[in-house]
C-alpha positions in Angstrom: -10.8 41.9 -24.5 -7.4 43.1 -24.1 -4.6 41.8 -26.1 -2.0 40.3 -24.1 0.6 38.9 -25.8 1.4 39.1 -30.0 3.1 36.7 -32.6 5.1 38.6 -35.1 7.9 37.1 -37.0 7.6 34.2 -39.3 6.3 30.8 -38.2 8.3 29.4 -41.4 11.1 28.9 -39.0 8.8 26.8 -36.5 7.3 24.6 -38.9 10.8 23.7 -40.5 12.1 23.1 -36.8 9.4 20.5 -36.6 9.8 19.2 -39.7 13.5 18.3 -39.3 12.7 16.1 -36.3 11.6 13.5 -38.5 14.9 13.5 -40.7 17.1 13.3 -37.7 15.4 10.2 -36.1 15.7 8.8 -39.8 19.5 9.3 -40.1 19.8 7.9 -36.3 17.7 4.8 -37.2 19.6 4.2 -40.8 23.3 4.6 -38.9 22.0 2.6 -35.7 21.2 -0.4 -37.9 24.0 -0.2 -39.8 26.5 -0.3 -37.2 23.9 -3.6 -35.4 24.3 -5.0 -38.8 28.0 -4.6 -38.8 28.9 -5.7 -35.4 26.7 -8.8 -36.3 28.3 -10.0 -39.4 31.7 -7.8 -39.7 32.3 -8.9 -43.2 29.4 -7.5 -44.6 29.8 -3.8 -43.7 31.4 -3.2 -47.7 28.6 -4.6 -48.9 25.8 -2.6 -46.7 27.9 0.5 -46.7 26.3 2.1 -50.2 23.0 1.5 -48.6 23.6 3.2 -46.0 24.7 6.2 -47.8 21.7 5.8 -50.5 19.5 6.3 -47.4 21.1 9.3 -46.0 20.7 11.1 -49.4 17.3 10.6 -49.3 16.0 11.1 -45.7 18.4 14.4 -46.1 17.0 15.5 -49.7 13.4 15.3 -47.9 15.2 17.9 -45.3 16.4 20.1 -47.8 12.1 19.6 -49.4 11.0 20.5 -46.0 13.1 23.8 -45.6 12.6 25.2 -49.3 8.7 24.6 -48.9 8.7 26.3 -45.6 10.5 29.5 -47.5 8.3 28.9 -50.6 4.5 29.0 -48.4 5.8 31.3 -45.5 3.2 33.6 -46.9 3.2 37.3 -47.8 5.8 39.0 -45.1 4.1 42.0 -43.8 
């Protein structure tokens, strides 16, 4: 069997690419209900604001997880 077609390069890079869809739809989702909740009840956006800011930290810090592990178990670069 011939060989066709070869991989080379590290698939680190792929697996963080699909790991950061799932951030981005977080941050959409946390930004899109905070501006339903504010165009529902104006006067509450100082009070939801922090929230809103708590939960972009987070959905970002598991991001930042997502890339360093892909660097960390990338394997031995040959």
């Amino acid at each position: 069997m011939d060989l066709l077609a070869a991989v080379e390069g590290s698939t680190a890079a792929i697996g963080y690419g699909l790991a950061a869809i799932g951030p981005g739809i977080g941050v959409g989702l946390v930004f899109s209900a905070y501006i339903q909740s504010t165009a529902r009840q104006p006067e509450s956006s100082r009070l939801t604001l922090p929230y809103v800011w708590i939960g972009f930290a987070v959905i970002e810090a598991l991001a930042l997880l997502g890339i360093a592990f892909g660097f960390i178990w990338q394997g031995p670069i040959s």
